[in-house]
MDAnalysis code that builds the backbone (N, CA, C; Angstrom):
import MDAnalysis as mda
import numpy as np

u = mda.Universe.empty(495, n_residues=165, atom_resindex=np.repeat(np.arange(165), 3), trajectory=True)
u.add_TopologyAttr("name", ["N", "CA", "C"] * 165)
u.add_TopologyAttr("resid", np.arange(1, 166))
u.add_TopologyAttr("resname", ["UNK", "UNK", "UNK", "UNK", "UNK", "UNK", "UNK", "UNK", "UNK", "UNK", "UNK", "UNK", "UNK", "UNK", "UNK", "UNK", "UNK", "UNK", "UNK", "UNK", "UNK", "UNK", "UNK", "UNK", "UNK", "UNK", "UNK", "UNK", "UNK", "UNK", "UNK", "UNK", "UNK", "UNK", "UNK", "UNK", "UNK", "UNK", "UNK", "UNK", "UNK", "UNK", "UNK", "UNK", "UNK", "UNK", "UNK", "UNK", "UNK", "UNK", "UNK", "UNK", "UNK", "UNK", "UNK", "UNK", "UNK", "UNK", "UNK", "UNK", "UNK", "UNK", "UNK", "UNK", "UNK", "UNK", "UNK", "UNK", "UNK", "UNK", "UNK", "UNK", "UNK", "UNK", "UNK", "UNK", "UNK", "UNK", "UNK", "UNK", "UNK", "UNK", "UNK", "UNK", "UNK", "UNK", "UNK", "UNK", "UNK", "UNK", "UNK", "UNK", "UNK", "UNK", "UNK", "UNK", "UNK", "UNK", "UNK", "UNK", "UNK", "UNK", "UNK", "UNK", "UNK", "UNK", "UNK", "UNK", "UNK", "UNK", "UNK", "UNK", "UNK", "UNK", "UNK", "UNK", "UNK", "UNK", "UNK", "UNK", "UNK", "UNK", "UNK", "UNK", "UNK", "UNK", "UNK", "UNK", "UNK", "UNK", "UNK", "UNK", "UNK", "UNK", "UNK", "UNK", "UNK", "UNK", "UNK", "UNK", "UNK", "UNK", "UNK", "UNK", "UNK", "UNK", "UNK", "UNK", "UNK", "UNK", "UNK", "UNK", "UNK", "UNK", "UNK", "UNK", "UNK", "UNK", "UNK", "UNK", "UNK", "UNK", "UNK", "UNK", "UNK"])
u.atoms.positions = np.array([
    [116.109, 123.522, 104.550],
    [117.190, 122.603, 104.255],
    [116.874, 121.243, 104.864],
    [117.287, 120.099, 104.143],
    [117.041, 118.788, 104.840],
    [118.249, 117.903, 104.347],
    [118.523, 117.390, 105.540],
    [119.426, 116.454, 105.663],
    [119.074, 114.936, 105.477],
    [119.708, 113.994, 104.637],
    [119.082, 112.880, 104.355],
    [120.516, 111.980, 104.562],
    [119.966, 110.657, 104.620],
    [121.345, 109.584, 104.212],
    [121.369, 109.790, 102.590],
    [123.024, 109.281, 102.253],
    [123.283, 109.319, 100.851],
    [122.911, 108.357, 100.149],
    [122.409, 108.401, 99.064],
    [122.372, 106.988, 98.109],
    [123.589, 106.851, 97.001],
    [123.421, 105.534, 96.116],
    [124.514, 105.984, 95.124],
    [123.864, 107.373, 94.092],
    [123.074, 107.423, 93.802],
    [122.580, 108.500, 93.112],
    [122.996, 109.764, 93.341],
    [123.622, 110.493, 94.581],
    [124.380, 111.058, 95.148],
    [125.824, 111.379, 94.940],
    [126.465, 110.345, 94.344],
    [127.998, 110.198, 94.692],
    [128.187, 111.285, 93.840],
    [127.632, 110.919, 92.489],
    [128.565, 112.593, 91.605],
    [128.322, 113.581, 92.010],
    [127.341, 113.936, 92.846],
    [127.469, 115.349, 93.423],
    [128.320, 115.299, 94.262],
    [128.374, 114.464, 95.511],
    [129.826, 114.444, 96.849],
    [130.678, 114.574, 95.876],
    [131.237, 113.772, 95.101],
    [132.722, 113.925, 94.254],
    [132.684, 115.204, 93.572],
    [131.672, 116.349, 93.211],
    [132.002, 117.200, 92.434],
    [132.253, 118.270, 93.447],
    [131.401, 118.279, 95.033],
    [131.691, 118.909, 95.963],
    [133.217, 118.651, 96.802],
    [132.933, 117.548, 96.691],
    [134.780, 117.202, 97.244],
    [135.767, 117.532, 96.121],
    [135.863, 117.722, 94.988],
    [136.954, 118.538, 94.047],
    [136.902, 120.081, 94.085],
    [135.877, 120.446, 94.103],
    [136.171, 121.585, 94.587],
    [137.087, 121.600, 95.916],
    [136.619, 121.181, 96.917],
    [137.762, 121.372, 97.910],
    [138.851, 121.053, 97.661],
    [139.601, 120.005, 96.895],
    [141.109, 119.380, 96.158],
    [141.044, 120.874, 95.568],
    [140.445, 121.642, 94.609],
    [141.222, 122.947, 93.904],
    [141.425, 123.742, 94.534],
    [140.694, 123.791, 95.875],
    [140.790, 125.438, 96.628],
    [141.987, 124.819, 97.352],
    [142.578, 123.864, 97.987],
    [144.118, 123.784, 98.061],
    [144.014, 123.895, 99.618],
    [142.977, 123.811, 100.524],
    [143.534, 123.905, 101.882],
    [142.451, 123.288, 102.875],
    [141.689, 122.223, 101.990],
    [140.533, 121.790, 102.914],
    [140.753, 120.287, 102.842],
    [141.691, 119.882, 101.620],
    [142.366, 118.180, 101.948],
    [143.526, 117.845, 101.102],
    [144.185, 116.614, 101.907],
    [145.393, 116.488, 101.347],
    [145.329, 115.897, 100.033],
    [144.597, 115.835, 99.314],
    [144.630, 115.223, 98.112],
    [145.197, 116.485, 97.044],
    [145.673, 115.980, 96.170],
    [146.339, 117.397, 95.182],
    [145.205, 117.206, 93.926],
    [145.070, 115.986, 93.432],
    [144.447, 116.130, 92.263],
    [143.142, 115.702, 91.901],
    [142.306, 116.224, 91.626],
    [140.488, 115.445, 91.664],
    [140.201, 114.034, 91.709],
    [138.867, 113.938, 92.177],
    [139.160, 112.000, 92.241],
    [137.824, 111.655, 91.520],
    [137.703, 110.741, 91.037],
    [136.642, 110.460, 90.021],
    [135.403, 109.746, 90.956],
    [134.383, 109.948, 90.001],
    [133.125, 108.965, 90.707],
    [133.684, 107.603, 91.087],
    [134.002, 106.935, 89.999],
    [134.343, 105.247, 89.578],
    [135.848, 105.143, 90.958],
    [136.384, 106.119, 91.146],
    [137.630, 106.052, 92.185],
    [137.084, 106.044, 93.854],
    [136.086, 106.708, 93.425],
    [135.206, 106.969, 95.336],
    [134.044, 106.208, 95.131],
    [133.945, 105.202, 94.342],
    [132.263, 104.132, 94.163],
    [132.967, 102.912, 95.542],
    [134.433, 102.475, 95.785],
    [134.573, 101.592, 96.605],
    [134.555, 101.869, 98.290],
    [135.059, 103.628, 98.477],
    [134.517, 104.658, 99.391],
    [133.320, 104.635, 99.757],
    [132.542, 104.685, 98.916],
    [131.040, 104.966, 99.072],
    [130.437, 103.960, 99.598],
    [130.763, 102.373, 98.715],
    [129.909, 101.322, 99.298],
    [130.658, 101.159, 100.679],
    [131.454, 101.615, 101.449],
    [132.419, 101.067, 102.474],
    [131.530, 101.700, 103.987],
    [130.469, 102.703, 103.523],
    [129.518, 103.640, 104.300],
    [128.414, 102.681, 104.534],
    [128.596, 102.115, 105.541],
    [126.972, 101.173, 105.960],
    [126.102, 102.187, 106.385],
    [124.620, 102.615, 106.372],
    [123.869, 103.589, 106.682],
    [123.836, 103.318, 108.496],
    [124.012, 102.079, 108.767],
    [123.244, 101.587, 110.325],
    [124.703, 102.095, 110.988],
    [125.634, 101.956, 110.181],
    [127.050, 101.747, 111.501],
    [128.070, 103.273, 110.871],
    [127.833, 103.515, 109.555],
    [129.004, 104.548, 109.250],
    [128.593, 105.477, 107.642],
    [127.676, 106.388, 108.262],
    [126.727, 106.400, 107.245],
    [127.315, 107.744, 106.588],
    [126.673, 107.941, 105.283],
    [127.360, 109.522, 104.670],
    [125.642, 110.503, 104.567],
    [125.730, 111.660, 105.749],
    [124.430, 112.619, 105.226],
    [124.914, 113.367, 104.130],
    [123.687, 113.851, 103.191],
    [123.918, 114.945, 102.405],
    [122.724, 115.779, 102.896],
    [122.834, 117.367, 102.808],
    [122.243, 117.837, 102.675],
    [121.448, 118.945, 101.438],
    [120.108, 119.607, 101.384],
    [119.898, 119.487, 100.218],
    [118.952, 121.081, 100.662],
    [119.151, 122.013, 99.607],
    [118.518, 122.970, 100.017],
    [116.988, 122.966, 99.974],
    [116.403, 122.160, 98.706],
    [115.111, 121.928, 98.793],
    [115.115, 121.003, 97.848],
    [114.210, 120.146, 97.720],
    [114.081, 119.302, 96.761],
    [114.529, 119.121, 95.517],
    [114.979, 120.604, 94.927],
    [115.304, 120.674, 93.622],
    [116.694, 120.874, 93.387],
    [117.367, 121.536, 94.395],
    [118.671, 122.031, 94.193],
    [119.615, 120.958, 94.037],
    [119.188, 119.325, 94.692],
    [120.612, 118.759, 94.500],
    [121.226, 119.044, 96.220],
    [122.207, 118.312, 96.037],
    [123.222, 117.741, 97.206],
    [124.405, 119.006, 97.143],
    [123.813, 120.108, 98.508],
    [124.752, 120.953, 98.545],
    [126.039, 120.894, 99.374],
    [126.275, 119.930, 100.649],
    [126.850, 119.633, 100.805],
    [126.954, 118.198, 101.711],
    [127.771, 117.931, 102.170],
    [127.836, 116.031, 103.149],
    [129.001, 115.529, 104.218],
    [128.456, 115.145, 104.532],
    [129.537, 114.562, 105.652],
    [129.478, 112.928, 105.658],
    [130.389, 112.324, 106.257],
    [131.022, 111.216, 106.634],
    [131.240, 110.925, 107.531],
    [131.073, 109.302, 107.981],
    [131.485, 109.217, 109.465],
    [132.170, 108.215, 108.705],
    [133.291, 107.634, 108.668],
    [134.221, 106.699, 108.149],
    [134.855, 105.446, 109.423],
    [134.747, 104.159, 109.165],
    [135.451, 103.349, 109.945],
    [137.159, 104.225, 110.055],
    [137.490, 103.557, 111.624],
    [139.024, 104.101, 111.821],
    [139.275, 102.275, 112.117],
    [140.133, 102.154, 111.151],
    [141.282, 101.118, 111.269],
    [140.295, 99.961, 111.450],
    [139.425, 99.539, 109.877],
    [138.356, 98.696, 109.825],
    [138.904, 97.372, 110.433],
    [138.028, 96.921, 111.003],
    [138.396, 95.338, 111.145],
    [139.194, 95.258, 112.692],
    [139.430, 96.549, 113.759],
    [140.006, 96.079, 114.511],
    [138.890, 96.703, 115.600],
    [138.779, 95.264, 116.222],
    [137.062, 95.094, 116.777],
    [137.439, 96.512, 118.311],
    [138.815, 96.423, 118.661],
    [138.450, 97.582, 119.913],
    [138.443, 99.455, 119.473],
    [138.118, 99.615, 118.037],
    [138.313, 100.117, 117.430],
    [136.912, 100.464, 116.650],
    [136.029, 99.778, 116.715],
    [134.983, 99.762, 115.980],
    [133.461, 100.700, 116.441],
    [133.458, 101.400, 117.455],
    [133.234, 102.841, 118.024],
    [133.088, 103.726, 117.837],
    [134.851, 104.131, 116.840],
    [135.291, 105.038, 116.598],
    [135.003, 105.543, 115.266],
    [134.681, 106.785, 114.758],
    [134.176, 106.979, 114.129],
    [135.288, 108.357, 113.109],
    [135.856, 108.539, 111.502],
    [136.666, 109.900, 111.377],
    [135.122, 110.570, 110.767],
    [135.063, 111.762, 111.194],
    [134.038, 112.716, 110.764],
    [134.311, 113.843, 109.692],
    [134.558, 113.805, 108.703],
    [134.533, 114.581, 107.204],
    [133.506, 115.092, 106.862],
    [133.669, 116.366, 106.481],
    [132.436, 117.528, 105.721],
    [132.721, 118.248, 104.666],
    [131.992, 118.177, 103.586],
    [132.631, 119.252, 102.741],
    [131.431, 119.902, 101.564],
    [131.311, 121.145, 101.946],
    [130.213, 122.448, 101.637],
    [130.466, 122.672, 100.347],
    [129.514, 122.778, 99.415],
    [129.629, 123.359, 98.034],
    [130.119, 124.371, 98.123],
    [130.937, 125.297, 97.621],
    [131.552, 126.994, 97.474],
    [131.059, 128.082, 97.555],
    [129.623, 127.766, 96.778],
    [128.232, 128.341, 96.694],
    [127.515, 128.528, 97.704],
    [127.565, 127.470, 98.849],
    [126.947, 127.776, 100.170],
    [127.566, 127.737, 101.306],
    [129.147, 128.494, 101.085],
    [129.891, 127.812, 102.354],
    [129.626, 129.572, 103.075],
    [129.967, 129.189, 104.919],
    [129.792, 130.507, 105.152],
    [128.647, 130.836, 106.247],
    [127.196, 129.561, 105.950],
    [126.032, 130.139, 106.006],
    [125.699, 129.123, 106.923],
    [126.421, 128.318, 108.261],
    [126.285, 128.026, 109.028],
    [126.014, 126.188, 108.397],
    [126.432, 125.844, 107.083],
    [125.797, 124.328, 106.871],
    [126.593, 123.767, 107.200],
    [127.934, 123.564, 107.170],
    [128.940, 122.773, 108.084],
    [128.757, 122.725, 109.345],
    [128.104, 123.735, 109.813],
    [127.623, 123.704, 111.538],
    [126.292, 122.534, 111.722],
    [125.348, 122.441, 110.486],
    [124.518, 121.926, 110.299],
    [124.667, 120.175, 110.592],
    [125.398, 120.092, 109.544],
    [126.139, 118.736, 109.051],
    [126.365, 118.109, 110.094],
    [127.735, 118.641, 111.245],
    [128.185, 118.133, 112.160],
    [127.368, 118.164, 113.035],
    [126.665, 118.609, 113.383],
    [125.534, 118.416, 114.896],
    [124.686, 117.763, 114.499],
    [123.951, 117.524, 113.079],
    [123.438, 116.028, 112.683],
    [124.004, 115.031, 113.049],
    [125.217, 115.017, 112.792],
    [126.050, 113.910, 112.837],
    [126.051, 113.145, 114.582],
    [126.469, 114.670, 115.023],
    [126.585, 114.004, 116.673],
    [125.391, 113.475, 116.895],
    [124.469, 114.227, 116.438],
    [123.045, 114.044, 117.492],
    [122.722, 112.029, 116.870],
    [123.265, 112.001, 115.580],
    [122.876, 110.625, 115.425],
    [123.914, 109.221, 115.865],
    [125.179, 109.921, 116.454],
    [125.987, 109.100, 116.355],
    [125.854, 108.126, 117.434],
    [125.621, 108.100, 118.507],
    [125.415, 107.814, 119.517],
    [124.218, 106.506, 119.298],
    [123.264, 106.757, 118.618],
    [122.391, 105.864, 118.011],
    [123.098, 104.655, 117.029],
    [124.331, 105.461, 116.625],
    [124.772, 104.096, 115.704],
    [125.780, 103.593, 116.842],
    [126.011, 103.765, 117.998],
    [126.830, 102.912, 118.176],
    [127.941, 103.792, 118.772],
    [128.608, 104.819, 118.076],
    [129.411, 105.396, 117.898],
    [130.120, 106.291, 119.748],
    [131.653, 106.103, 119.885],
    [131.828, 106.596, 120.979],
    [132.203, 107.466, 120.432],
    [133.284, 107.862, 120.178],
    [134.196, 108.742, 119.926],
    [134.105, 109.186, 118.438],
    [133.979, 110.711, 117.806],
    [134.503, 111.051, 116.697],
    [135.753, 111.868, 116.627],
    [136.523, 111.573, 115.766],
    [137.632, 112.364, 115.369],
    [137.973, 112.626, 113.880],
    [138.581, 113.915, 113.556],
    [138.779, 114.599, 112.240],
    [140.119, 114.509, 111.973],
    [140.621, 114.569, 110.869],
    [141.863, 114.808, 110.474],
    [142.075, 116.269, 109.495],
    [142.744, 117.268, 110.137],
    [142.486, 118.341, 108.842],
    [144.123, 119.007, 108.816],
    [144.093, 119.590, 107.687],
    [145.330, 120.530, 107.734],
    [145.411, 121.274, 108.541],
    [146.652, 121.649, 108.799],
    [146.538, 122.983, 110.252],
    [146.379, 124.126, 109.978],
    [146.789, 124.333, 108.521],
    [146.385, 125.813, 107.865],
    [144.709, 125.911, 107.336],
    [143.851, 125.285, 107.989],
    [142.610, 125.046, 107.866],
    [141.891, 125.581, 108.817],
    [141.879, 127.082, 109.379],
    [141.516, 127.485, 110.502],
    [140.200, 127.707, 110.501],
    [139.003, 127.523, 108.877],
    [137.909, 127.485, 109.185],
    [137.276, 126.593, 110.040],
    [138.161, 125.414, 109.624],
    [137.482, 123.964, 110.142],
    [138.057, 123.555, 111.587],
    [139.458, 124.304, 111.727],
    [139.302, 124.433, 113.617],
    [138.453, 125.005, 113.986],
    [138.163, 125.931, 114.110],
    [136.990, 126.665, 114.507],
    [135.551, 126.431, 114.694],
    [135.592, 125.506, 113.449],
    [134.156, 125.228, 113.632],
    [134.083, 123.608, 114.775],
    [135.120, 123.167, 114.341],
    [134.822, 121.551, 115.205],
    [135.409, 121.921, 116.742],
    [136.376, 123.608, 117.083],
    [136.340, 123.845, 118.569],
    [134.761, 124.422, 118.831],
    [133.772, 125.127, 118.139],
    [132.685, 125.357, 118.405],
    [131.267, 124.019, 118.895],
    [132.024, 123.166, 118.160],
    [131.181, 121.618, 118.523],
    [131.774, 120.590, 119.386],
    [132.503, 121.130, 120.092],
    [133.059, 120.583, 120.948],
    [134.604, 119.805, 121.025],
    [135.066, 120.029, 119.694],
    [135.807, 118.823, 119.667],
    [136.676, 119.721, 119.993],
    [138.191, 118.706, 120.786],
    [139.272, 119.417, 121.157],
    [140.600, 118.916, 120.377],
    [141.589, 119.309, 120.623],
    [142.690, 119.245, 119.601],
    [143.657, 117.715, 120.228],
    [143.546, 116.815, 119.573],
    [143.798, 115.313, 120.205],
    [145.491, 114.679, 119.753],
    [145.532, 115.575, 118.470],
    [146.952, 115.941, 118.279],
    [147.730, 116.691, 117.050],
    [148.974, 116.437, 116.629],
    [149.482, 117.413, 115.650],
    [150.738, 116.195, 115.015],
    [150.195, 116.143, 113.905],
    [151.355, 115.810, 113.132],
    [152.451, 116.886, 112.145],
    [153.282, 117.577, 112.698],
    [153.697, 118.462, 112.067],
    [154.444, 118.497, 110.996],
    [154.229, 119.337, 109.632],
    [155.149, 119.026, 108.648],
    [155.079, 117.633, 107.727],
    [153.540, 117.472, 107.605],
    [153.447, 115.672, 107.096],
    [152.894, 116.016, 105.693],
    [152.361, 117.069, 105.419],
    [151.551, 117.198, 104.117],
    [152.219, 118.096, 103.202],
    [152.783, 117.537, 102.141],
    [153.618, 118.088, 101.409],
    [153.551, 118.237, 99.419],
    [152.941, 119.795, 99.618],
    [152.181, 120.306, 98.891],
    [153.653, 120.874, 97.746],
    [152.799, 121.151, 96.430],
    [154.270, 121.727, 95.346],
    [154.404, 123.279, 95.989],
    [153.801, 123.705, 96.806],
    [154.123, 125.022, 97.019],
    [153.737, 125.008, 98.601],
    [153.840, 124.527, 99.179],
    [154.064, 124.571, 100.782],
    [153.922, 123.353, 101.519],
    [154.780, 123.188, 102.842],
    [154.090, 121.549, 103.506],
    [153.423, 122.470, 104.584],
    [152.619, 121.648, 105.219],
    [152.081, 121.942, 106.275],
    [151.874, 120.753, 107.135],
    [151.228, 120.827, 108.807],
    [150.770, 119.988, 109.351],
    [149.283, 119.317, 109.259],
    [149.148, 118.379, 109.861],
    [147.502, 117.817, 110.278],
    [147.569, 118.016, 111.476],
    [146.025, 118.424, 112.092],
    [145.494, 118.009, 113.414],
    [144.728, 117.235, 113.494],
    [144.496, 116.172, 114.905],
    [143.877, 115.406, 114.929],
    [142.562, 115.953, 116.144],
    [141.581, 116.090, 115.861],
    [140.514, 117.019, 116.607],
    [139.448, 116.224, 117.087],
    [138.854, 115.663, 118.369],
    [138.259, 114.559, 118.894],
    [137.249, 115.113, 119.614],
    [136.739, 114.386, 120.059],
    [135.419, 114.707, 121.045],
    [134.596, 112.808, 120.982],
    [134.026, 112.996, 122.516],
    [133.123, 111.951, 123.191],
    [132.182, 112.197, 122.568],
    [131.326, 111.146, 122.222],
    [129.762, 111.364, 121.823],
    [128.501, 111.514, 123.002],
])
């Protein structure tokens, strides 16, 4: 497996991997799929040096199985610019098999190089894969917005899940 920075050549695979997560209903708050042309202003917003998106790729041929994000928090406010939100999301096909574990410890091991102090996640609380995996990488639970995500068939909370670089 190899992990690379994303190009645009990339994006329709992240967007076809990130709708899958919108259908399975418990890995983001979005309800309804989002298009390439809707995440092209997302994408360019990823500088590689300061806030970059990895994909990873099973071998040369397979394509972009899954990726992560390090996203500006609250662009433009310079005591703020550190901080880093950390997003992952695994094709369906390969979730399970330790690549989200992959993803994120890329991530740390490079973050620190960009600059980066602090990462933090935002996830649903009924998302106990992805607690689990970001209490396994260190991150700790930084807070709880309860009752904010409000789904046609259930609300639930967000946690906010942090860790030092």
């Amino acid at each position: 497996m190899h992990i690379r920075t994303a190009t645009q050549n990339d994006l329709e695979q992240i967007v076809a991997i990130y709708n899958q997560a919108v259908a399975d209903g418990n890995c983001t708050a979005d309800t309804e799929a989002v298009t390439v042309a809707g995440r092209r202003e997302w994408f360019n917003a990823h500088f590689p040096e300061k806030y970059p998106i990895y994909v990873m790729e099973a071998d040369s041929d397979s394509g972009v199985i899954a990726w992560c994000s390090l996203s500006a928090h609250r662009r433009g406010r310079k005591a703020l610019q550190n901080v880093a939100e950390i997003s992952y999301y695994v094709d369906r096909t390969h979730r399970a098999g330790g690549i989200g574990q992959k993803l994120i410890r890329h991530a740390l091991k490079e973050a620190a190089g960009l600059g980066l102090h602090n990462l933090f996640a935002i996830l649903l609380d009924s998302n106990q894969i992805s607690v689990a995996l970001l209490e396994k990488n260190g991150f700790t639970r930084w807070g709880h917005l309860p009752e904010i995500a409000e789904f046609p068939d259930r609300i639930c909370g967000q946690y906010i899940y942090g860790r030092k670089v």
